[in-house]
C-alpha positions in Angstrom: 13.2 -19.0 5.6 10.4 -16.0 4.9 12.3 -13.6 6.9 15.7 -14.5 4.8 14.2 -14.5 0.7 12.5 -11.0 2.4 16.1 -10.0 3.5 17.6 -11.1 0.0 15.3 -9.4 -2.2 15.3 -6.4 -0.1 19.0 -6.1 -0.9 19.0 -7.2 -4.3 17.1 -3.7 -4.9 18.3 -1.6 -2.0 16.1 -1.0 0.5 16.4 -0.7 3.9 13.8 -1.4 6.3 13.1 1.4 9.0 10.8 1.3 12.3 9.8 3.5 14.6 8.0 2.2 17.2 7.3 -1.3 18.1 4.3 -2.2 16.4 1.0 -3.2 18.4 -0.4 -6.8 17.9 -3.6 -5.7 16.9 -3.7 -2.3 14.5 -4.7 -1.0 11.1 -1.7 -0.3 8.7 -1.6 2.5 6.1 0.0 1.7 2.8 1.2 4.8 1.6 2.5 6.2 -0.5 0.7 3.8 -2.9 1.5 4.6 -6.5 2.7 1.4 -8.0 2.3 -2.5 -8.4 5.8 -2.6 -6.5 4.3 -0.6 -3.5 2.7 -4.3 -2.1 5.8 -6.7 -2.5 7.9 -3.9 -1.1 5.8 -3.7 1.6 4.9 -8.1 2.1 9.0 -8.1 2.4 9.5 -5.8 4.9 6.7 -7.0 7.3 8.0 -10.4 6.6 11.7 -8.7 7.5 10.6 -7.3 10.7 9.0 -10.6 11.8 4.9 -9.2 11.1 2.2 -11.1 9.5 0.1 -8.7 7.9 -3.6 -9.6 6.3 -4.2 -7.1 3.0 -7.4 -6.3 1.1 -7.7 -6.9 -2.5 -10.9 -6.8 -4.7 -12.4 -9.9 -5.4 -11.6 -10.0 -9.0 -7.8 -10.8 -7.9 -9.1 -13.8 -6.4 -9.4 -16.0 -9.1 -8.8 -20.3 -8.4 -5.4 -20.5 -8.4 -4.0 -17.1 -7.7 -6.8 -17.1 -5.4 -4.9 -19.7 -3.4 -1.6 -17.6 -3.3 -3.4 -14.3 -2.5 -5.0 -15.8 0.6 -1.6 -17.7 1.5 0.0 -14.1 1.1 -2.7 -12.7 3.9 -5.0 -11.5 1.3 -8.7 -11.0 1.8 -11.2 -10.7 -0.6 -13.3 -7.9 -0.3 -16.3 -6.8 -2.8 -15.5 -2.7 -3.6 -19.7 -2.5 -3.8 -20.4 -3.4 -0.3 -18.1 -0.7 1.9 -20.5 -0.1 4.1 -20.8 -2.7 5.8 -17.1 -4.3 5.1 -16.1 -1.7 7.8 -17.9 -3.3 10.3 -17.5 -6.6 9.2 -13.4 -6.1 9.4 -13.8 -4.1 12.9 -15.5 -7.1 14.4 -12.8 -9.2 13.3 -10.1 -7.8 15.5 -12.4 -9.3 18.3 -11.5 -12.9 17.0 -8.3 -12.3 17.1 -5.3 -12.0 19.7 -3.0 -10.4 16.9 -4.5 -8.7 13.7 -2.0 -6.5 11.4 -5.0 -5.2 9.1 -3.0 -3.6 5.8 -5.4 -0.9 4.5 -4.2 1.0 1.1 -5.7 4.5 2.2 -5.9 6.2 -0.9 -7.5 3.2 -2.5 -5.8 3.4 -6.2 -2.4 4.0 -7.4 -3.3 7.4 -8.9 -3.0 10.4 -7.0 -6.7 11.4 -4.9 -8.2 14.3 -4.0 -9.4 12.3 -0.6 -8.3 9.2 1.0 -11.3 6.8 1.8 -11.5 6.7 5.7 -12.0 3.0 6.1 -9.0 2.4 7.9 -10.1 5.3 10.5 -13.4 3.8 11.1 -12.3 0.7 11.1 -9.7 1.2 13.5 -11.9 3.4 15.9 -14.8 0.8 15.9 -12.6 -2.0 16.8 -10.9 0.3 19.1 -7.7 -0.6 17.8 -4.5 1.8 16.9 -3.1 3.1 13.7 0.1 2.2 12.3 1.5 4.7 9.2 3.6 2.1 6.6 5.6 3.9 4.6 8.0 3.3 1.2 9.5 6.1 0.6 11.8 6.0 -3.2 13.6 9.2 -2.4 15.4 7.7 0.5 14.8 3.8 -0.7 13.2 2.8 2.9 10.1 1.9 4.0 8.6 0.6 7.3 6.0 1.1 10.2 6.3 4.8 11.5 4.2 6.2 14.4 1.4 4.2 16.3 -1.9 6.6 16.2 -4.5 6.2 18.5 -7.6 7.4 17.0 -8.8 10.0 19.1 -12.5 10.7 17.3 -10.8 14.3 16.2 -10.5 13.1 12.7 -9.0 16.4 12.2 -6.5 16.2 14.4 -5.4 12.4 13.9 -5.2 13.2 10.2 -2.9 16.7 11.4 -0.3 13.8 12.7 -0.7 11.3 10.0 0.1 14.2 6.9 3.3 15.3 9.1 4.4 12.0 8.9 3.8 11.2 5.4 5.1 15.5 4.2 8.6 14.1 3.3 7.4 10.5 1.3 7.6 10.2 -1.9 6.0 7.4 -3.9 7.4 4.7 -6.4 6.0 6.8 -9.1 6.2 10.8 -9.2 3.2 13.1 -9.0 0.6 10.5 -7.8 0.5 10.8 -4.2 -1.4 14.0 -2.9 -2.0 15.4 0.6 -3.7 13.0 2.8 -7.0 14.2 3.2 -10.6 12.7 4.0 -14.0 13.6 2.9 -15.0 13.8 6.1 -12.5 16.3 7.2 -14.2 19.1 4.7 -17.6 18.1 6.1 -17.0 18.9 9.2 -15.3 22.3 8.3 -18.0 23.2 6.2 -20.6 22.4 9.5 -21.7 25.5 11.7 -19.7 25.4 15.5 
């Protein structure tokens, strides 16, 4: 019944759901481009299309009584922005419970456009030594989907090389708010002496 309301809805608006690769059981998922409110449902009905059941981070706020109840229905988890630090670890150690863990990470962490992404989804993903999956919607060709399966490779450089080649040609829901994926981290090690 999921997979047929996410089949309707995607054609009542026109998208079309694209896959690369067949997707690991246990991987961290970009969401990106994410510019707009629309990005997530977009997203929930194509996983739910392609037969995935993805768990998604929201802040804790979202989580209110009722809503709360929907949210965590929906695969949400409530996560408090202030303690990052040791959410990383906390989520990496959860893939250990778990035989099949679709982790949904919004990269760039807001719906405006970012100078950096925030790297939780690499180190998350390299702790729990667990791929990367790039999810895309892309409005210019009205698909989305699950592009290539990264393995991170501790070059954050070079990971991040493949993931901006994939996401080059994506454009966002809403124009001029997604940037170059970069991380912090990447400039850091530039900037250190070889």
């Amino acid at each position: 019944m999921r997979k047929l309301l996410a089949r309707i809805w995607l054609s009542m608006w026109r998208w079309k759901v694209v896959q690369q690769e067949p997707l690991p059981a246990r991987c961290v998922m970009i969401a990106a481009p994410h510019t707009s409110n629309w990005d997530f449902p977009i997203t929930m009905a194509m996983a739910a299309d392609h037969d995935i059941d993805i768990r998604w981070l929201g802040k804790s706020q979202m989580f209110v009584p009722v809503l709360g109840v929907v949210f965590r229905w929906l695969g949400g988890i409530s996560v408090e922005r202030s303690s990052a630090q040791g959410l990383v670890g906390d989520l990496a150690a959860e893939f250990g419970n778990h035989d099949e863990l679709v982790l949904v990470v919004p990269a760039e962490g807001t719906r405006t456009e970012v100078e950096y992404w925030k790297s939780g989804f690499y180190r998350i993903a390299e702790q729990a030594g667990v791929p990367i999956v790039c999810a895309f919607v892309d409005k210019a060709t009205r698909t989305g989907g699950f592009g290539p399966v990264i393995v991170p490779s501790g070059d954050v450089g070079a990971d991040m090389d493949r993931i901006r080649a994939f996401y080059a040609d994506k454009t966002g829901l809403k124009a001029g708010r997604f940037a170059v994926p970069r991380l912090r981290e990447e400039d850091t090690a530039e900037a250190m002496p070889g």
